[in-house]
N, C-alpha and C positions, 0 to 999 in steps of 0.2 A: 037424290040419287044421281050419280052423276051417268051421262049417257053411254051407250056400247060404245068401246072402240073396235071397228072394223079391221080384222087384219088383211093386211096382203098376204097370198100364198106366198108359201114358205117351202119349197120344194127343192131341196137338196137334189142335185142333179146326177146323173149317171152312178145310179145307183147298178146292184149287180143283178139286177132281176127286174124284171118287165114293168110294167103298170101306168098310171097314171092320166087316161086320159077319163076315166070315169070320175077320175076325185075332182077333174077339170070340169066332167058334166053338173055333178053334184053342186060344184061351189059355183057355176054356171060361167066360167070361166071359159076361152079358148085355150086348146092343148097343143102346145107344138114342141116342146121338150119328149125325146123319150126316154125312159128309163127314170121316170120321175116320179114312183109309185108312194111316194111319202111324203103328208103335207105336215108339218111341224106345226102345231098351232101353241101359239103364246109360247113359243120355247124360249127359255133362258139355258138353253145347253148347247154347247154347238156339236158337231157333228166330232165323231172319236178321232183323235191325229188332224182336227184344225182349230182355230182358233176364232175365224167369225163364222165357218159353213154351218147352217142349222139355226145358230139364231134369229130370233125374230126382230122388226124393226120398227117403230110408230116415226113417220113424221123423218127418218133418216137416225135417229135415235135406239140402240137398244134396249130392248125393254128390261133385258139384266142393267142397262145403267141407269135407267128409270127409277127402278125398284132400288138400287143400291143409292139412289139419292135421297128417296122418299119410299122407304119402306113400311113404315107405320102404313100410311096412307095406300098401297099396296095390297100388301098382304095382314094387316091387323095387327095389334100389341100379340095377341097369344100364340101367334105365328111367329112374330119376329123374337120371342120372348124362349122359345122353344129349338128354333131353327137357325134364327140371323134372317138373313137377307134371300137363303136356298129356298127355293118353292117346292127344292126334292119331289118334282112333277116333270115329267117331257109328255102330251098328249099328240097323240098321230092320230092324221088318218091313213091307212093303209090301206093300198089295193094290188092285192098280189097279184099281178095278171100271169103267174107259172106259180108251179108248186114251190117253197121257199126250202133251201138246205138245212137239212138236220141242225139246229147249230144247239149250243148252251148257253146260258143266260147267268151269271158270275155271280153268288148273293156275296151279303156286303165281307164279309169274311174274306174270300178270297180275292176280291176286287184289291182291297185293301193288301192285302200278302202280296200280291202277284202283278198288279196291275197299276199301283199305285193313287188308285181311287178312293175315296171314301165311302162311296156305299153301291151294291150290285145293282141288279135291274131285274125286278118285278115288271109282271105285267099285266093287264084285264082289257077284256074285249066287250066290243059290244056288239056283235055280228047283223050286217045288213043284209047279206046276200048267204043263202045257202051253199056247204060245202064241207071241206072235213078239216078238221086241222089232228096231227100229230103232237103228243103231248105225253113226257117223259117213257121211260122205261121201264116196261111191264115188270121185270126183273134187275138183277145185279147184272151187271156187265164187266167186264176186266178190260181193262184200258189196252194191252193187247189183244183179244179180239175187236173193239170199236177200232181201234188204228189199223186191223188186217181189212176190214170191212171196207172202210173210209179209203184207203189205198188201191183196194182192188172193184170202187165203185161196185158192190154190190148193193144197190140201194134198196130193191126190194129185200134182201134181208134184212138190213137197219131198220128198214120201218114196219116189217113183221113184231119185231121187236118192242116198237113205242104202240102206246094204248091210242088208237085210231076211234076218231067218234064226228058223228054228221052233226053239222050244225046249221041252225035251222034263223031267218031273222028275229032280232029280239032278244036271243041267246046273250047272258053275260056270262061270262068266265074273268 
């Protein structure tokens, strides 16, 4: 079995919301980026609207070109037999240091209609720290009232709205 590869942080910089110096305590790293609340681990994605921000790197190499050389070896025959070369995985670590905006998450349907992507973005946690997260909408909503909401910054009505629940470490979603 061949040994770990170590990655260097991967921290896509000035992000729009706070964090980062805990994923720097964690990975035992020093923090001097702010707004660096997301570490991209083994990503072959890069960041949305660039071209290398996000990817990861071994040795000065990415690891999508890695993989795109020697994929067997990679990702296995029933991977690449299935997939290709896509590892259709982006894994973070994330540390929200402020509450994150309402936002939506595109499945592959409309990524593909709308956005020009081939497939949306799922996603699963695995909660370290206690606290709450926000998670769809309790009811139907009309796209004109979410747009009166979202304009006249009523947040606490938006999130009366989404099914609110405490999450405790150890938690997967």
């Amino acid at each position: 079995m061949p040994a770990p590869i170590v990655l260097e942080p991967n921290q896509p910089p000035d992000r729009f919301y706070h964090g980062g110096s805990r994923i720097a305590s964690f990975r035992r790293l020093p923090h001097s980026r702010p707004r660096t609340p997301e570490d991209w681990l083994a990503s072959t994605t890069a960041l949305f609207g660039h071209t290398h921000t996000g990817l990861t790197t071994i040795g000065g190499i990415t690891l999508k070109e890695r993989i795109d050389t020697d994929p067997l070896a990679w990702l296995g025959p029933d991977h690449v037999a299935a997939f290709g070369t896509d590892t259709r995985l982006l894994v973070k670590l994330l540390e929200a240091g402020q509450r994150l905006p309402v936002h939506v998450h595109p499945d592959h349907r409309f990524a593909a209609e709308h956005l020009g992507l081939p497939y949306g973005k799922a996603e699963a946690w695995y909660i370290v720290d206690p606290g709450e997260v926000f998670l769809g909408f309790k009811d139907d909503i009309s796209t004109t009232q979410l747009e009166l909401l979202v304009a006249q910054q009523r947040t606490e009505e938006l999130l009366d709205l989404l099914h609110r629940r405490e999450v405790s470490p150890g938690d997967r979603e």
